[in-house]
C-alpha positions in Angstrom: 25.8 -27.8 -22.8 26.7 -26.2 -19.7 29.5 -24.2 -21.7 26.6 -23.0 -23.8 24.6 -22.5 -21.0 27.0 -20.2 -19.2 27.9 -18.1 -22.1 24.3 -17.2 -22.7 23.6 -16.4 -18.7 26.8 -14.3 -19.6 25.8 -12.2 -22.7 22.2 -11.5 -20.9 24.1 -10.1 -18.2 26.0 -8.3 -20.6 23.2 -7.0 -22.4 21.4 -5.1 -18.8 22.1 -2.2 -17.2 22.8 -1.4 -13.5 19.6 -0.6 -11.9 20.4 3.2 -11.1 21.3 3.7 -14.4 18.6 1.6 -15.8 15.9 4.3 -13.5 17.5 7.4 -15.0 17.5 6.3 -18.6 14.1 5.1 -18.0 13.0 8.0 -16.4 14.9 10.2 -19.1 13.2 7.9 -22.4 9.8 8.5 -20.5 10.3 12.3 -20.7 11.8 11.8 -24.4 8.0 10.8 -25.3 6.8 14.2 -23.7 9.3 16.1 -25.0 8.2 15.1 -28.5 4.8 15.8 -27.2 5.3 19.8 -26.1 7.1 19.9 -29.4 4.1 20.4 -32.1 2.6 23.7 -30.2 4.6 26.4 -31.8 5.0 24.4 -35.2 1.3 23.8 -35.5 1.1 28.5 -34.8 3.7 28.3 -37.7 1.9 26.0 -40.0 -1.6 27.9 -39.2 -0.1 30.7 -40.7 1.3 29.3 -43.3 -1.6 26.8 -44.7 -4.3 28.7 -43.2 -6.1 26.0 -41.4 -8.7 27.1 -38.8 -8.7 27.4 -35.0 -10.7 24.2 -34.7 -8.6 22.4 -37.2 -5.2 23.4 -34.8 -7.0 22.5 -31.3 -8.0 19.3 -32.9 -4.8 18.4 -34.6 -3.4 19.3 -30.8 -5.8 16.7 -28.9 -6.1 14.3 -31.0 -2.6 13.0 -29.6 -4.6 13.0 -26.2 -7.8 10.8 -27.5 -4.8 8.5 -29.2 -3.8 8.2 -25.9 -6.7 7.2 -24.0 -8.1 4.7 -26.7 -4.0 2.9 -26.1 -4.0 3.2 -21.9 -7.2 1.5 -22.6 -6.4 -0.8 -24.5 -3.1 -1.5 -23.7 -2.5 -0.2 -20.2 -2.4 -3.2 -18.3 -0.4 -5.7 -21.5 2.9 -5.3 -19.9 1.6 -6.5 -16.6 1.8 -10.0 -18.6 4.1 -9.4 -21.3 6.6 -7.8 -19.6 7.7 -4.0 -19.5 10.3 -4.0 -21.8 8.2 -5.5 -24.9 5.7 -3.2 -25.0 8.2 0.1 -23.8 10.1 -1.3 -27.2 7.0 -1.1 -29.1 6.0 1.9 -28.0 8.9 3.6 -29.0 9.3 2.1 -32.5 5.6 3.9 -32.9 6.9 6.8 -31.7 10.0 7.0 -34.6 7.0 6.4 -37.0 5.6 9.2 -35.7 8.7 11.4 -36.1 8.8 10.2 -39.6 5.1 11.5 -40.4 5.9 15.0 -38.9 8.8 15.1 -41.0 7.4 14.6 -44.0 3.6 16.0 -43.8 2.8 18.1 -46.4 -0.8 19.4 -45.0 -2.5 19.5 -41.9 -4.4 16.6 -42.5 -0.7 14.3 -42.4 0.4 16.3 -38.6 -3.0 15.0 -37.6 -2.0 10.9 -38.6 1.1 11.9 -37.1 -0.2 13.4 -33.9 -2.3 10.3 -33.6 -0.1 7.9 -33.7 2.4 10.1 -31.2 -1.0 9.3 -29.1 -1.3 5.9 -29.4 2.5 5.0 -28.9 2.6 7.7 -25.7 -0.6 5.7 -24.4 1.3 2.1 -24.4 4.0 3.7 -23.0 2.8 5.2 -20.6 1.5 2.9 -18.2 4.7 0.5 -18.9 7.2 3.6 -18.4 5.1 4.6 -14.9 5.7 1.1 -13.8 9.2 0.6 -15.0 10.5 3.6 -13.0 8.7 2.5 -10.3 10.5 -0.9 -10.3 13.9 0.1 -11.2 13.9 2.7 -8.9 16.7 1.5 -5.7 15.2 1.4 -2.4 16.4 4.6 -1.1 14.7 6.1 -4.7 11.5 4.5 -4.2 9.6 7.6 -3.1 10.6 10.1 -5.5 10.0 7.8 -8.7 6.1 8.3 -8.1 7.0 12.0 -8.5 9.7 11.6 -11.2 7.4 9.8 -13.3 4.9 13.0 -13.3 7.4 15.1 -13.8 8.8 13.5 -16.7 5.8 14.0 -18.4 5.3 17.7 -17.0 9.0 19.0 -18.3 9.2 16.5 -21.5 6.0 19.0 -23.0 7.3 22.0 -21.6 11.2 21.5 -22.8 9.4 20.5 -26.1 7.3 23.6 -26.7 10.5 26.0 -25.5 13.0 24.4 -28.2 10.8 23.9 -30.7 9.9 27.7 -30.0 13.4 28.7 -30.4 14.0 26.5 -33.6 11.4 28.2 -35.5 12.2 31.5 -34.2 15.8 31.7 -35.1 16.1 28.6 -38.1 14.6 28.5 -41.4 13.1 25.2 -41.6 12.3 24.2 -37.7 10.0 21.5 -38.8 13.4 19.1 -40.5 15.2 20.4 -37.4 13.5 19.5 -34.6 11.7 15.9 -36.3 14.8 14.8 -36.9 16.4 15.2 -33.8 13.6 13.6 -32.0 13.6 10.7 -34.9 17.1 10.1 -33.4 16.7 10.5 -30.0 13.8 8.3 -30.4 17.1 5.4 -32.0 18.9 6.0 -29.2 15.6 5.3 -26.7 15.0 1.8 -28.6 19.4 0.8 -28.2 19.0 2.1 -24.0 15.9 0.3 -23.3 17.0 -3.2 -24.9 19.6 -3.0 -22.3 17.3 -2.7 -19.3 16.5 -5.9 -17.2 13.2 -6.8 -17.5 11.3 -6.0 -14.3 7.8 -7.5 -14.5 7.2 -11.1 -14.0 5.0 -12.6 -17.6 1.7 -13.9 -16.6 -0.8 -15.5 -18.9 -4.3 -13.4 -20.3 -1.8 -10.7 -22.6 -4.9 -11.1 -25.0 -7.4 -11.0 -22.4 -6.1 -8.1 -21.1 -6.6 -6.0 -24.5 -10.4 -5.6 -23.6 -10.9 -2.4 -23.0 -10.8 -1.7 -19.1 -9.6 0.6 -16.2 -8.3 -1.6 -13.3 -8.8 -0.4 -9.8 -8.0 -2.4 -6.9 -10.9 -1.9 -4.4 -8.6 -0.4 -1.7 -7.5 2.8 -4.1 -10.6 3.5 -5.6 -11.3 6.0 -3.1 -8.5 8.1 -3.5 -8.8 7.9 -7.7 -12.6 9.2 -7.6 -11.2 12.2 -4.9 -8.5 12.5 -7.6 -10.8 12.8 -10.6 -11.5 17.0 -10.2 -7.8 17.5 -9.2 -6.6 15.8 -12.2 -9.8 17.8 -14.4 -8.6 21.0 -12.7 -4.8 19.7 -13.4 -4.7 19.1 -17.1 -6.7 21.7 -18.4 -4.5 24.2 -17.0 -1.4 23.1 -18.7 -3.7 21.9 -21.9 -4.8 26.1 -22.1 -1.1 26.6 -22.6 -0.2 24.1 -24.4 -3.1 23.8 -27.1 -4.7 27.3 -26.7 -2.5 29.7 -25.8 -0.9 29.9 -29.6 -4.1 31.4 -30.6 -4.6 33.4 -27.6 -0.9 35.1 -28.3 -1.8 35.6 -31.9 -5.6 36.9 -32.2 -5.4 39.0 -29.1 -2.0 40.2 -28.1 -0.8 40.6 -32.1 2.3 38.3 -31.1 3.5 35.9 -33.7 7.2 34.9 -32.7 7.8 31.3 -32.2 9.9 31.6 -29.1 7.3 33.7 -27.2 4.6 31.3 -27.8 7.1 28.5 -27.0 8.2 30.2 -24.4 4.6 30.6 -23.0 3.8 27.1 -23.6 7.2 25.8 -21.5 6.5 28.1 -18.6 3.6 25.8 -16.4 4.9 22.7 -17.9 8.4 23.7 -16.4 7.4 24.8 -12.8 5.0 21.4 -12.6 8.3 19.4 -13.3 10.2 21.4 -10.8 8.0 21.3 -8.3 7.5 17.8 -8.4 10.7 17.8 -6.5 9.9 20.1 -3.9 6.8 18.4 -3.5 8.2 15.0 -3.1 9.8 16.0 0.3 6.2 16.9 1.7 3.1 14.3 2.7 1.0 13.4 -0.5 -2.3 14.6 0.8 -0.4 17.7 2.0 0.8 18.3 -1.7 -2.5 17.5 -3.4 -4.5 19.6 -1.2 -1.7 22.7 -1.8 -0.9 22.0 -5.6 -4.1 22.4 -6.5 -5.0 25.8 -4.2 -1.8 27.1 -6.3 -3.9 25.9 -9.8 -7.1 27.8 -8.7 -4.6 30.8 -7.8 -2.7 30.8 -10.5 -6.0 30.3 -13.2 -7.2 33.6 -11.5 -3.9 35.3 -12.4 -3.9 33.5 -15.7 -7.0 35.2 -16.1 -6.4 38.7 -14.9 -3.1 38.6 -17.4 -5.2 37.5 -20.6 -7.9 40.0 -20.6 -6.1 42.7 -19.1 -3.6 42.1 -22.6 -0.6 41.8 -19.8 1.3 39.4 -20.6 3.9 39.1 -17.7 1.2 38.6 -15.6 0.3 35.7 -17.7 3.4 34.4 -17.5 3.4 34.5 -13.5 0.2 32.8 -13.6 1.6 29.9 -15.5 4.6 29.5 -12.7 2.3 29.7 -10.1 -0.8 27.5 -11.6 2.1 24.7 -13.1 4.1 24.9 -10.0 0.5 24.0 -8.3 -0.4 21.4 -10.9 2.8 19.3 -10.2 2.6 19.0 -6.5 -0.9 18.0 -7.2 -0.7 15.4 -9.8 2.3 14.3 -8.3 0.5 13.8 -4.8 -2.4 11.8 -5.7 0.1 9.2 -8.1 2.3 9.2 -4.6 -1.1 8.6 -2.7 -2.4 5.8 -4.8 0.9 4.1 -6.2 2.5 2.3 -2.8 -0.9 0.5 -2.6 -1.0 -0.9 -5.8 0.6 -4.6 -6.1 2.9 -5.1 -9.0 0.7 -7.0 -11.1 -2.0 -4.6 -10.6 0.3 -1.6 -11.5 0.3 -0.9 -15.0 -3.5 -0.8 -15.1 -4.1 1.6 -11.9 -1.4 4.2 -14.0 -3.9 3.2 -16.6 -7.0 4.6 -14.6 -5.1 7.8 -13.7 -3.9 8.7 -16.8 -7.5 7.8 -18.7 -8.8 10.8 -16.7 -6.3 13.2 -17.1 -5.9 12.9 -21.0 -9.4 13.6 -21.1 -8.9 16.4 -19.2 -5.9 17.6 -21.4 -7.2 16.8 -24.8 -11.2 17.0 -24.5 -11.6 20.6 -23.2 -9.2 21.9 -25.6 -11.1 20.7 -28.5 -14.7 21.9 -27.5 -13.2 25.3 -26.7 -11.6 25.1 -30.2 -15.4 24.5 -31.5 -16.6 27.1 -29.5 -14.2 29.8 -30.2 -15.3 30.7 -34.0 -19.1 30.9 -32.2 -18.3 32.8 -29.0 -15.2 34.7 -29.5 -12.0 33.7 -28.2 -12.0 35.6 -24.8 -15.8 34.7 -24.1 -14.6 31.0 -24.5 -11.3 31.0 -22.9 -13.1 32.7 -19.6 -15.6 30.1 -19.7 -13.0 27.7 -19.6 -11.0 29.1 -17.2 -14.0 29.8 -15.0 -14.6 25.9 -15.6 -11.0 25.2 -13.7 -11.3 27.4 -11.2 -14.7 25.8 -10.4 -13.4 22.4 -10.3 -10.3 23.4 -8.4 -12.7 24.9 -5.7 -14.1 21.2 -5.3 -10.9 19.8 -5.2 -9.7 22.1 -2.2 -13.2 21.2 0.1 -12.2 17.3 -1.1 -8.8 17.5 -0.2 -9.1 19.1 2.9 -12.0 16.2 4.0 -10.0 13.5 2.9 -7.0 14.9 5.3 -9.0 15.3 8.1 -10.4 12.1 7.8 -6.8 10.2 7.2 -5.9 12.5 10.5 -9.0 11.1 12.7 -8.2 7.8 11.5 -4.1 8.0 12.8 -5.7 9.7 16.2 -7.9 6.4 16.6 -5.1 3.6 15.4 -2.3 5.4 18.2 -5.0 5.3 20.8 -5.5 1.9 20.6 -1.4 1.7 20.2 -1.6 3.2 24.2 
């Protein structure tokens, strides 16, 4: 028995992963799911052209993955607090390869939209799970940057998509085979890595409880996630303009149809937020936040300028500028909320955050794809960027409150220190 016993203690330890290697893999699956994300923007272009769909069909088909999502953070964002992380990271994943599988084979735009929806729903049990994961695997001296890591995984996974898939249907004849399939196999690979990962969450009891439909927030955070909400509005509409807009924009009103400018268009904010995730890290949270999101008002206005102006390097600097800003901000307000959370309470706070901003990337895109057949594309895109910059401009007089209140309240704690 003991024999018996000892083998098995050996195999599981056999079957894990170091933990370093175990945060990058994790870190590097999490931005797998993004990746495959970013990938549908310059296919769904192709495919308008080639079945003829509308613009509200292509916005729809676009953020419907988002309202997937949402309805599976809900419902499932806090399940791995008592199943454990790698269960439902396992399930997520197999979802995901079934998503692959649809896009694959989808023969009309009604098939991309099952298979954008089910991308949804396994990207929104993941990601709660994969936030908390990367958290938790992360070594000590790591622990601050996987709050930012995690953000940027999800910031360069859609803009890496958009830029290859771009490329594949610029320079391949049948980009759709190409690009599903190598996602349906990095997606095999994902499912092999992860059942080699420890398992980092301790199993409590009310998994079936905790399906209810429900945002957790610890009393002591919930300040800093309502002061978050307009950051996170501001945030994720700028990236959605590019990522579920800007096809349209490129095609109706600058006459440019290549797949590799579009993707390239699409992958330029995603990029920056990624990058600047890491320059951002190195700085205070609220100092991030409050900055990040002055960059997203600036760079909207440039955004702006480019698109009805018809320049579009000028659009392209406003993407840099805006995405840069939209990953120190995002970034800053996970990195202000995330070392307050308890481990238990974890997966369901990531919940709360990303519930807002996947309304924020998926719902605004789809009203301005109502509204664009009724109003004119230009009319409604500056109504919608007039909407960010708005909401931006409340972010900046939040920000800057919040700072000088968390500096009034360090004044008073070192003077009763003395």
């Amino acid at each position: 028995m003991e024999v018996g016993s000892t083998r098995l203690k050996e195999t599981s330890m056999s079957r894990t992963l170091s933990p370093t290697t175990a945060f990058a893999g994790v870190a590097a699956v999490f931005a797998a799911f993004f990746l495959a994300a970013g990938a549908p923007t310059p296919l769904l272009a192709l495919r308008q052209q080639e079945w003829g769909f509308s613009a509200g069909a292509l916005t729809f088909a676009f953020s419907v993955y988002a309202l997937g999502l949402l309805v599976a953070l809900l419902v499932g964002g806090s399940l791995s607090d008592h199943v454990g992380r790698r269960p439902v990271l396992l399930t997520a994943l197999y979802g995901e390869l079934a998503s692959m599988i649809v896009f694959l084979v989808a023969p009309t735009i009604t098939w991309v939209i099952v298979a954008r929806l089910i991308q949804g729903l396994a990207t929104g049990l993941a990601t709660s799970a994969f936030s908390a994961a990367i958290v938790e695997h992360a070594p000590a001296h790591l622990k601050k940057l996987a709050g930012g890591l995690a953000g940027a995984s999800v910031a360069g996974g859609l803009g890496v998509g958009a830029l290859l898939t771009g490329a594949a249907v610029q320079f391949t004849p049948d980009a759709n085979t190409l690009v599903f399939s190598i996602l349906a196999g990095i997606m095999l690979l994902a499912i092999t890595f992860v059942s080699f990962t420890n398992e980092t969450a301790t199993k409590r009891p009310g998994a079936v409880r905790s399906l209810s439909p429900r945002i957790s927030l610890p009393p002591h955070i919930r300040r800093e996630f309502f002061a978050g909400i307009p950051v996170h509005i501001a945030g994720w509409m700028f990236p959605a303009f590019f990522l579920g807009l800007s096809p349209s924009v490129l095609r109706l009103h600058f006459g440019l149809h290549g797949g590799l400018v579009i993707g390239f268009t699409a992958f330029l904010g995603p990029f920056a937020a990624a990058a600047s995730s890491f320059v951002f890290g190195r700085r205070a949270p609220r100092w991030s936040t409050l900055t990040g999101v002055s960059l997203v008002l600036a760079g909207m206005v440039v955004v702006l300028v480019g698109v009805t102006g018809t320049w579009l390097p000028i659009v392209w600097i406003g993407a840099v500028i805006g995405g840069f800003g939209f990953g120190g901000a995002f970034g800053g307000k996970v990195r202000l909320i995330a070392p307050h959370v308890r481990p238990h309470e974890r997966a369901g706070a990531f919940a709360g955050i990303y519930s807002v901003a996947y309304l924020s990337f998926g719902i605004p895109v789809i009203i301005a794809g109502q509204l664009a057949p009724r109003w004119g594309l230009i009319p409604t895109f500056e109504l919608y960027a007039a909407v960010v910059i708005a909401l931006a401009a409340i972010s900046i007089v939040v920000q800057a409150a919040l700072a000088r209140s968390d500096a009034a309240t360090r004044l008073e704690a070192s003077s009763r220190v003395a």
